[in-house]
C-alpha positions as CSV (number, residue, x, y, z in Angstrom):
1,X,10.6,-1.4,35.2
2,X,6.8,-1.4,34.9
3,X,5.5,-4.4,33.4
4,X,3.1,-3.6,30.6
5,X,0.1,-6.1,31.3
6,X,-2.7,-6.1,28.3
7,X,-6.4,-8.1,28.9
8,X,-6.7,-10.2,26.2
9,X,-10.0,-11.5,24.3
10,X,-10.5,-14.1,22.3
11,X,-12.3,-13.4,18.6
12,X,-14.6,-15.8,17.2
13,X,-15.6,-16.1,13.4
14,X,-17.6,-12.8,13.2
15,X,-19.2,-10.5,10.6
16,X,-19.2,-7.1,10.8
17,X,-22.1,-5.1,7.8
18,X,-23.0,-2.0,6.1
19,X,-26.5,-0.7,5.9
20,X,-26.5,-1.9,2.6
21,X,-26.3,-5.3,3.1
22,X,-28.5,-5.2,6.3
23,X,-31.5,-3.8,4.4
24,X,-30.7,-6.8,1.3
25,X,-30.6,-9.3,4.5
26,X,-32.5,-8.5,7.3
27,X,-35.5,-6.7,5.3
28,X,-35.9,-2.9,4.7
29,X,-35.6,-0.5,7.6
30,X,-34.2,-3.5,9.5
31,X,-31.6,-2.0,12.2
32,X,-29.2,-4.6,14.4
33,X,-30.3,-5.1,18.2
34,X,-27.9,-5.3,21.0
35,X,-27.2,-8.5,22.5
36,X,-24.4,-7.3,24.8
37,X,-21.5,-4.6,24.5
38,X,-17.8,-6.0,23.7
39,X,-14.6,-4.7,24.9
40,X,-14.6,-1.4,22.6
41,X,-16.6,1.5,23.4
42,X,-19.9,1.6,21.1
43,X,-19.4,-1.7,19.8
44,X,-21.4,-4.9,20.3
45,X,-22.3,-8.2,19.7
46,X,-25.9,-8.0,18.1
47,X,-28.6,-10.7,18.6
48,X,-28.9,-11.0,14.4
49,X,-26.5,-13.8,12.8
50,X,-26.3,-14.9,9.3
51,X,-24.8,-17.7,7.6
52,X,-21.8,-17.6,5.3
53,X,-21.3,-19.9,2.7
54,X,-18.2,-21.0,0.5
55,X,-17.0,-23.2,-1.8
56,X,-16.4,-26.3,0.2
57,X,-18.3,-25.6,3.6
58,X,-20.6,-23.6,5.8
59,X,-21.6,-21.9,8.9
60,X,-25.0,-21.3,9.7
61,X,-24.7,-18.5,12.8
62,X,-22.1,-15.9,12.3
63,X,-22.5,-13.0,15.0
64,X,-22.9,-9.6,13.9
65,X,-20.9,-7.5,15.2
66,X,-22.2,-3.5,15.7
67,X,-22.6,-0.6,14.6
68,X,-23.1,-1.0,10.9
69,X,-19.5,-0.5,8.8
70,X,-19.1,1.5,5.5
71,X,-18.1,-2.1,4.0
72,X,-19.2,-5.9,4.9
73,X,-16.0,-8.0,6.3
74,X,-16.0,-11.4,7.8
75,X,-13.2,-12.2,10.1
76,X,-12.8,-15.5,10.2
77,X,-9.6,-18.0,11.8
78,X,-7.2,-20.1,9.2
79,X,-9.4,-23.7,10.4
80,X,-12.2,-21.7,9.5
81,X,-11.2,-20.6,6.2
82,X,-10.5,-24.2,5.3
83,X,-13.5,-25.2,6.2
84,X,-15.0,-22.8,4.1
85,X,-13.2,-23.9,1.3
86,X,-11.2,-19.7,0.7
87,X,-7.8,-18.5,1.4
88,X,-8.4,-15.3,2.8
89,X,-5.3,-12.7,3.6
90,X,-4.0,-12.4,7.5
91,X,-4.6,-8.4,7.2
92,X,-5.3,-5.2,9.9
93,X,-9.5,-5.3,10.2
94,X,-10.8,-2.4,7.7
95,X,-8.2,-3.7,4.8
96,X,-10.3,-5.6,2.6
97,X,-8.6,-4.8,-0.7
98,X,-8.3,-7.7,-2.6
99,X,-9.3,-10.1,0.3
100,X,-11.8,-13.6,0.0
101,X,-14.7,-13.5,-1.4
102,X,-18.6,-15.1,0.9
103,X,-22.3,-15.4,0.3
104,X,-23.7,-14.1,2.9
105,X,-27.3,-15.4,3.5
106,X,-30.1,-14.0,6.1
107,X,-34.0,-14.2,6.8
108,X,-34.4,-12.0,3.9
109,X,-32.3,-12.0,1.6
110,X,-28.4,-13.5,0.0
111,X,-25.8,-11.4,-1.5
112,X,-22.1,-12.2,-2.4
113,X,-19.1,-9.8,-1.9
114,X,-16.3,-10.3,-4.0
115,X,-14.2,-9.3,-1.3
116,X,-14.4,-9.0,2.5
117,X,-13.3,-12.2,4.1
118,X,-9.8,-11.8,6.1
119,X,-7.9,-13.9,9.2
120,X,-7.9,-10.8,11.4
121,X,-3.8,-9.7,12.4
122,X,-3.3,-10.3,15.9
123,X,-3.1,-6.6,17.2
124,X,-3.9,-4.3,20.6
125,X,-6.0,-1.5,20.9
126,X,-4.4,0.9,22.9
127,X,-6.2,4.6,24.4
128,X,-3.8,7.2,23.7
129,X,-3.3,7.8,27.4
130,X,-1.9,4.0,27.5
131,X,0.1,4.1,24.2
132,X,1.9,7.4,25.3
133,X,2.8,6.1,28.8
134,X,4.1,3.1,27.4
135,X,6.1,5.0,24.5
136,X,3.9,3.0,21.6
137,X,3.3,4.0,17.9
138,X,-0.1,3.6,16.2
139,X,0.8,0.6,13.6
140,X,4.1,-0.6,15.7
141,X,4.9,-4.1,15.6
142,X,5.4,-5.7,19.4
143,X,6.2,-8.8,20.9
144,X,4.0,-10.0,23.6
145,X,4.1,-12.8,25.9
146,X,1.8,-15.2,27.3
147,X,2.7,-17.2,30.9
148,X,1.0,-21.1,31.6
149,X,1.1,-24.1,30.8
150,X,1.9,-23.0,27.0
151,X,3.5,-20.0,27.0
152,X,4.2,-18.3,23.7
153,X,5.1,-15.3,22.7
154,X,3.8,-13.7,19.8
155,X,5.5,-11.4,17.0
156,X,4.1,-8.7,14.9
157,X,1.6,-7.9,16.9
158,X,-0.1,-4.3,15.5
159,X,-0.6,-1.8,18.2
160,X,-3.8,0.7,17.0
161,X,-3.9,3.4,19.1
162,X,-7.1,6.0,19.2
163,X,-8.8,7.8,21.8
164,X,-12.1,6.0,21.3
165,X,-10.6,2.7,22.5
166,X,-9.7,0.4,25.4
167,X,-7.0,-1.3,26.3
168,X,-7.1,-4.6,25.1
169,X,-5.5,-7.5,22.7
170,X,-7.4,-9.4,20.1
171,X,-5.9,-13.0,19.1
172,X,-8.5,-15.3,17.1
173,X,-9.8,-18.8,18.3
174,X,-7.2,-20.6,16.5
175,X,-4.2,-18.9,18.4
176,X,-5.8,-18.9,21.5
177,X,-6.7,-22.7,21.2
178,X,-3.0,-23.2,20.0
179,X,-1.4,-21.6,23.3
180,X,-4.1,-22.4,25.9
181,X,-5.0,-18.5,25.9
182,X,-9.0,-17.6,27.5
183,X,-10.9,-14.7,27.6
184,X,-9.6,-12.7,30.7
185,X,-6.1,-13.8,30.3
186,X,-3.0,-10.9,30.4
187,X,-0.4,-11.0,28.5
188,X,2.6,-9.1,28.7
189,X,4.0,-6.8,26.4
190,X,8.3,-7.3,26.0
191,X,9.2,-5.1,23.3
């Protein structure tokens, strides 16, 4: 039986941002810059940051993530949440629904969003061509397992399957620091 081997990267604290909220905190007309693509097709890390501020505790650098969004959402890991001094849901990137609350602060301008702020759900994005080989659903649950020094394997893992994507699984810093996971690593997918 074919072993079903998935690249993994790890996600930092990141922000992704309308145009909206762009224009209130980069200036007017302001557009993000590309610092370097990521693992999706179209998207990138863009040489803007901001800072994020809560309750308790702040970080002054958040990467932008690009293109622009229809709505501002900070993913952030449960250590940074606590820092932060917010309880933000564990929910699939896009729900922001009743989620945490930020103030977001750039060169030009702060705004708060009452909601936006979620601990990302551990999840793979599959291309079709990959989910249909391997007989996966679009929002099936999987297990997946990571070999070394601290294997683990990890439940409820959300498969998102699209055409405009690329194989790959997202954990955050947290999990990754937890199990000894890097950037580059495979892990294997067992049911």
């Amino acid at each position: 039986m074919e072993q079903k081997m998935v690249p993994v990267g790890v996600s930092a604290r990141h922000i992704h941002l309308s145009a909206e909220h762009v224009a209130i905190l980069f200036g007017e007309g302001s557009e993000l810059t590309e610092a370097k693509p990521l693992s999706q097709p179209g998207q990138y890390a863009a040489n803007e940051t901001v800072a994020v501020i809560g309750p308790k505790g702040s970080f002054p650098k958040v990467r932008i993530l690009g293109p622009v969004r229809k709505a501002t959402q900070l993913e952030v890991s449960r250590t940074d949440a606590f820092a932060l001094g917010i309880n933000p849901p564990v929910r699939e990137s896009g729900n922001i629904q009743g989620s945490a609350g930020i103030t977001i602060k750039g060169p030009a301008g702060e705004v708060t969003i009452e909601e936006g702020v979620i601990v990302a759900a551990r999840h793979i994005h599959f291309h079709t061509s990959d989910a249909e080989k391997w007989g996966i659903a679009d929002k099936q649950h999987l297990k997946v397992r990571f070999q070394g020094e601290r294997g683990v394997v990890f439940e409820q893992v959300i498969a998102r399957v699209s055409p405009d994507f690329a194989l790959d699984m997202h954990i955050d810093t947290d999990e990754a620091n937890a199990a000894g996971i890097k950037n580059g690593d495979t892990a294997e997918i067992i049911e």
